[in-house]
C-alpha positions in Angstrom: 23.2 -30.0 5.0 19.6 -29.0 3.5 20.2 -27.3 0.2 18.6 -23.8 0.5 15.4 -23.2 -0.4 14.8 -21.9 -4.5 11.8 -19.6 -5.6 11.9 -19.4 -9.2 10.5 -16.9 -11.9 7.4 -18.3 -14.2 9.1 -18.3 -17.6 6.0 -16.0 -18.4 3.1 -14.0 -16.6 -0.3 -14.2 -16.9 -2.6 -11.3 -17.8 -5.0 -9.8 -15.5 -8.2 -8.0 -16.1 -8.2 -3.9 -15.6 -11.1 -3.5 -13.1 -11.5 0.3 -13.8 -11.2 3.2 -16.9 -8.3 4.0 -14.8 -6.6 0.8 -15.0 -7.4 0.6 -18.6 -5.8 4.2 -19.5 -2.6 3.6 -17.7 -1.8 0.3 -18.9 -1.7 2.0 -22.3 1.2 4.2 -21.4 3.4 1.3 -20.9 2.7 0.5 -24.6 3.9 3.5 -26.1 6.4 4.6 -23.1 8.4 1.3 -21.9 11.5 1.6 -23.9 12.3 5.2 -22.2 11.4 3.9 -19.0 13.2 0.3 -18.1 15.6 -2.0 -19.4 15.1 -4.8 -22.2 14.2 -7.2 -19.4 11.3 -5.6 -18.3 7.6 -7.6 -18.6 6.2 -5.6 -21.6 7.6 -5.4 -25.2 7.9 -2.0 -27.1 5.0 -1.8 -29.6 6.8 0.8 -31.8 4.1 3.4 -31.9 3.9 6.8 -31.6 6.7 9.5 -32.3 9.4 10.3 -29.7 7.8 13.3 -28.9 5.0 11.6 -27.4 6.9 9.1 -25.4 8.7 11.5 -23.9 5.3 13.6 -22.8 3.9 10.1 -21.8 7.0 9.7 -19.7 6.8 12.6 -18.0 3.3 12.1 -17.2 4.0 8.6 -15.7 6.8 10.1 -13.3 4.6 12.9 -12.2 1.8 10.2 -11.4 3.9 7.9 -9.7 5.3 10.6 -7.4 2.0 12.3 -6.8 0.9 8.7 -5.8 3.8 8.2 -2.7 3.1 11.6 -1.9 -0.9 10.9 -1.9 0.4 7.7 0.2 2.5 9.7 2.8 -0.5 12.0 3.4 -2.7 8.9 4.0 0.1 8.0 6.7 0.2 11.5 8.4 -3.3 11.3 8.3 -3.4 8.4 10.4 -1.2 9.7 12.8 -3.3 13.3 12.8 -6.7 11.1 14.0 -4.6 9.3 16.6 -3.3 12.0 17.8 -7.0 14.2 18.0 -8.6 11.1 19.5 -5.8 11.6 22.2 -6.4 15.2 22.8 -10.5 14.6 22.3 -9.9 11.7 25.3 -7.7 14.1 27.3 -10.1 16.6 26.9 -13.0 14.5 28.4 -11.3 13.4 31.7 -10.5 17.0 32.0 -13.9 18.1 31.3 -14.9 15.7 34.0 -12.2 16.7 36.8 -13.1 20.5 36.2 -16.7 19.7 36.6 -15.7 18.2 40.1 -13.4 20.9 41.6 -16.2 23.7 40.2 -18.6 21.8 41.9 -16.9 21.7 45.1 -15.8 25.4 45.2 -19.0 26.2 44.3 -20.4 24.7 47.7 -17.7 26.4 49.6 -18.6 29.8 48.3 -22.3 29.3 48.6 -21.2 28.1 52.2 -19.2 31.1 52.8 -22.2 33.2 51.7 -24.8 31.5 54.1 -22.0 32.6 57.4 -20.5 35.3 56.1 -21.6 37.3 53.2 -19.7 36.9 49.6 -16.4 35.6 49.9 -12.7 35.5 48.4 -13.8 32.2 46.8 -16.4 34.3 44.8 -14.3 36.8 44.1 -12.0 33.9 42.8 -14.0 32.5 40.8 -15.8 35.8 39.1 -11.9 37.6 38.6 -11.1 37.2 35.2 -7.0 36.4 36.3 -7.9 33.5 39.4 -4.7 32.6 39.8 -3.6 36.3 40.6 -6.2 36.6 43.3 -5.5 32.9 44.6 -1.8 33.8 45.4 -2.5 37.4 47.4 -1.3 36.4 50.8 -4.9 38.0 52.5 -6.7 35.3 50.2 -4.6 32.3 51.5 -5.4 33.8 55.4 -8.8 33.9 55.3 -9.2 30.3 53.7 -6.8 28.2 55.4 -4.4 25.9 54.5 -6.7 22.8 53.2 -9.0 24.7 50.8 -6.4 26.8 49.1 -4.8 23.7 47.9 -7.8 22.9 46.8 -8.9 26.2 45.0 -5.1 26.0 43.6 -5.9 22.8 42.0 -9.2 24.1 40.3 -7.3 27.4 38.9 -4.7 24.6 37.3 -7.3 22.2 36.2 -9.2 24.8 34.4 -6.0 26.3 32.7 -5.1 22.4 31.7 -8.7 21.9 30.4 -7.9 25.6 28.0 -4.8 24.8 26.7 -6.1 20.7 25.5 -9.2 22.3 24.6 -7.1 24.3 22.2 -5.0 21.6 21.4 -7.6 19.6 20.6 -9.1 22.1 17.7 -5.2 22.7 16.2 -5.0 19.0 15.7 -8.5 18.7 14.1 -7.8 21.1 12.3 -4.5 19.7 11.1 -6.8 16.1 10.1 -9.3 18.4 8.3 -5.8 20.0 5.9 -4.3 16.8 5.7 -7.9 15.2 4.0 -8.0 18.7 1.9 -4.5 18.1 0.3 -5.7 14.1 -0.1 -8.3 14.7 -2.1 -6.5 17.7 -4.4 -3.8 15.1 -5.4 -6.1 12.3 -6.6 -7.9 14.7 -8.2 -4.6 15.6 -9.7 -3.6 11.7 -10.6 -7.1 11.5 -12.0 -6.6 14.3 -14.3 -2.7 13.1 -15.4 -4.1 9.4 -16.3 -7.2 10.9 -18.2 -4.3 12.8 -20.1 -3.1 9.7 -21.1 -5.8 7.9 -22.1 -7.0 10.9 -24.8 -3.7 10.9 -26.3 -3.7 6.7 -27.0 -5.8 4.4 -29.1 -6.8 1.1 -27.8 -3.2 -0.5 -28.3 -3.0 -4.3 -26.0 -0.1 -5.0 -24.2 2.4 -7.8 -25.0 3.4 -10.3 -22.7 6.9 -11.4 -22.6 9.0 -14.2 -21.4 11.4 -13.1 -18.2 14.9 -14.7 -17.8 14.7 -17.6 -15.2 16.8 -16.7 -11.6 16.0 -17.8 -8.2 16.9 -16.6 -4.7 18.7 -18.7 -2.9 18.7 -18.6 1.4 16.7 -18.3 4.4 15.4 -16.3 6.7 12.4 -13.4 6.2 14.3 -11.3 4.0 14.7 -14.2 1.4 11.2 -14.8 2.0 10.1 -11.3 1.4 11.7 -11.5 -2.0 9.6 -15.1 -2.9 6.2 -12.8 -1.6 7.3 -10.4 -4.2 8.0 -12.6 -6.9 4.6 -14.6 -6.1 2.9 -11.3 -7.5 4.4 -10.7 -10.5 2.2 -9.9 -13.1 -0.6 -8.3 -11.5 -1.2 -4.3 -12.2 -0.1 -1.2 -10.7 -2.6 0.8 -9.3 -1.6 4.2 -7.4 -2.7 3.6 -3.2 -2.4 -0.5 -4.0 -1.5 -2.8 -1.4 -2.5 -6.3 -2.7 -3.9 -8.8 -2.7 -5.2 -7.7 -7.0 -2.6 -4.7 -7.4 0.0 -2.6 -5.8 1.7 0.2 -6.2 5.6 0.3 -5.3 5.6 0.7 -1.5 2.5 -0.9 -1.3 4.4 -4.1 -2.8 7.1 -3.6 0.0 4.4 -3.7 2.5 2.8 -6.3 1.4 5.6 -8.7 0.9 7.0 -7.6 4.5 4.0 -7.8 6.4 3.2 -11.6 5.2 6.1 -12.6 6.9 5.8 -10.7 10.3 7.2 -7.7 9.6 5.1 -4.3 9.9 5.5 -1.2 7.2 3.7 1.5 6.2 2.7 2.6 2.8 5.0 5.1 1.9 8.3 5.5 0.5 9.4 8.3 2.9 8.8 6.2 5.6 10.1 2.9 4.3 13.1 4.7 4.1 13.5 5.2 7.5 12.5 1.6 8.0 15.8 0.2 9.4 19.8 0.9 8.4 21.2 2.7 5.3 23.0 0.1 3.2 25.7 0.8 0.7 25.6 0.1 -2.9 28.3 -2.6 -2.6 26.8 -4.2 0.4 23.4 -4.8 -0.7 21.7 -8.3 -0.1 18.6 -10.0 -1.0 15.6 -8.1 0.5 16.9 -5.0 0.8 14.4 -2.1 -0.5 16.3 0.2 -2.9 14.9 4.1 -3.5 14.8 6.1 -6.5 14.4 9.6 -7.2 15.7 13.0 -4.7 11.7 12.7 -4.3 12.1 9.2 -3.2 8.8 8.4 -5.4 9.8 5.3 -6.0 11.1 2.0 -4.3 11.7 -1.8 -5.2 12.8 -5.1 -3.8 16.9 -6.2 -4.2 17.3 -9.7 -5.5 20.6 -10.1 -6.2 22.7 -10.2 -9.3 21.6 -6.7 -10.4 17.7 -7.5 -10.5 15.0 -6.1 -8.2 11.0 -7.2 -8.4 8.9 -3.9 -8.2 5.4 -2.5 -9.3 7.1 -0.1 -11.4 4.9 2.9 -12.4 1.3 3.4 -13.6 0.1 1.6 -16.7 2.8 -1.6 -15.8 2.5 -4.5 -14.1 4.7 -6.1 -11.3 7.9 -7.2 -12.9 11.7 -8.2 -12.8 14.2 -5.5 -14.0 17.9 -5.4 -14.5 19.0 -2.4 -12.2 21.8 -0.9 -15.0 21.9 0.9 -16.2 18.6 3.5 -15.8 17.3 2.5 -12.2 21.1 2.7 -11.0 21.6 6.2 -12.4 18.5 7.3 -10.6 19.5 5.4 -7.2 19.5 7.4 -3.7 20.0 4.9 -1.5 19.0 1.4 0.5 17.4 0.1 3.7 17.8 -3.3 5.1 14.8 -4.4 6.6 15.4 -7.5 8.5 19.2 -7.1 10.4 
């Protein structure tokens, strides 16, 4: 029997470069902030600076960012779904445009045919009335026409009140993308502001790389090999909107890990969530995403033994954590990915 495949943990991670004053003000917070925030295991040590008072403001800052940021990324996702949805209507619209222009056309030549014999018509008086379809169903309309073209005329009266009612569909959901890109921009103007917050209130303290205990993850199959793609990123930053291949963010290191081995998810925690079946605490398995937080503003990968790989919060990098006892008293719940 082939001995199952082991990914193991390097002993220690290697620093990367902050590409941005961003970058560089929330990796401070982790400095001051870590022992509040994750276990002893965690990638960073404790420098010992600052009062309690502070940590505890830096804290709150860090949360606040890190939910802003899923929320920013589940705005990004119904944003995506608002242009699909007006390049729909804006299609629709067209071949409506298109069939109107047709049937106008061809009424048009009946009335002016109708004039030429026989003075104005019930087709002009149709298409002058300001309620068509009221004049197109009097029973003296329908005699005088026939059969054939008062199908025909019906079809117009319908096309054009299809062409109003996309048309107006059409502007609600452009209207709905120009709201959604509104909102996007007033929460990173927001994140902005709550990192620059940090940054005044720190001096230029370095981080600390640790050692991380050595485990490995045993198995096969893609959800085992989700969890090696998360591992194989350890180390590199948290940035708020992330998604690899330099720095992540928490759902954007679920995605990322998923989608190199053929599975599709979007950025967002609220929608990971609904990503496949609710898993119990005591049932959980090796690539299993786990959510924190009523807000569900945060999210990491199970490994087994009461560890999960994540990209923790702003000013961290990705990392291995021990789930008790703070991540499990903030737990709402799990999804299992791959059946």
């Amino acid at each position: 029997m082939e001995h199952a495949r082991r990914a193991a943990i390097p002993q220690a991670r290697p620093s990367f470069p902050y590409r941005s004053r961003l970058l560089r003000a929330v990796a401070l917070l982790a400095m001051v902030a870590v022992a509040n925030l994750v276990p002893a295991s965690a990638g960073y040590a404790d420098p010992g600076q600052g009062d309690r008072g502070l940590e505890k403001k830096l804290d709150r800052l860090g949360r606040q960012a890190e939910s802003l940021t899923e929320r920013y990324n589940g705005q990004r996702v119904a944003l995506a779904d608002a242009r699909r949805s007006a390049r729909a209507a804006a299609e629709g619209l067209e071949k409506q445009e298109r069939e109107l222009a047709t049937l106008r056309s061809e009424v048009g030549a009946a009335a002016a045919a109708q004039y030429m014999t026989s003075g104005l018509g019930p087709e002009v008086t149709m298409l002058t009335s300001d309620d068509p379809q009221t004049v197109l169903d009097q029973a003296a309309f329908s005699r005088h026409l026939g059969a054939q073209q008062t199908a025909r005329l019906r079809e117009f009266v319908q096309a054009q009140a299809r062409y109003e009612q996309m048309r107006a569909a059409a502007k609600q959901r452009a209207a709905k993308t120009r709201g959604i890109l509104d909102d996007l921009e007033k929460k990173k103007a927001k994140i902005e502001k709550l990192t620059s917050e940090i940054e005044a209130r720190l001096g230029p303290t370095q981080p600390v790389v640790v050692d991380l205990p050595n485990v490995s993850i045993e198995g096969k199959g893609k959800a085992a090999e989700a969890v090696r793609q998360a591992l194989s990123q350890l180390g590199k930053p948290y940035q708020w909107g992330g998604a690899g291949p330099d720095s992540y963010d928490c759902s954007g290191l679920m995605m990322w890990a998923y989608r190199n081995v053929g599975i599709s998810l979007p950025h967002y925690t609220g929608a990971q969530y609904g990503a496949g079946p609710k898993v119990p605490r005591d049932q959980l398995q090796p690539g299993d995403i786990l959510f924190f937080y009523p807000d569900l503003g945060h999210n990491g990968m199970y490994m087994g033994n009461g560890k999960m790989v994540h990209a923790p919060r702003t000013g961290k990098n990705v990392e291995v954590v021990d789930l008790a006892p703070y991540y499990w008293a903030n737990f709402v719940g799990a999804v299992r990915v791959v059946s």
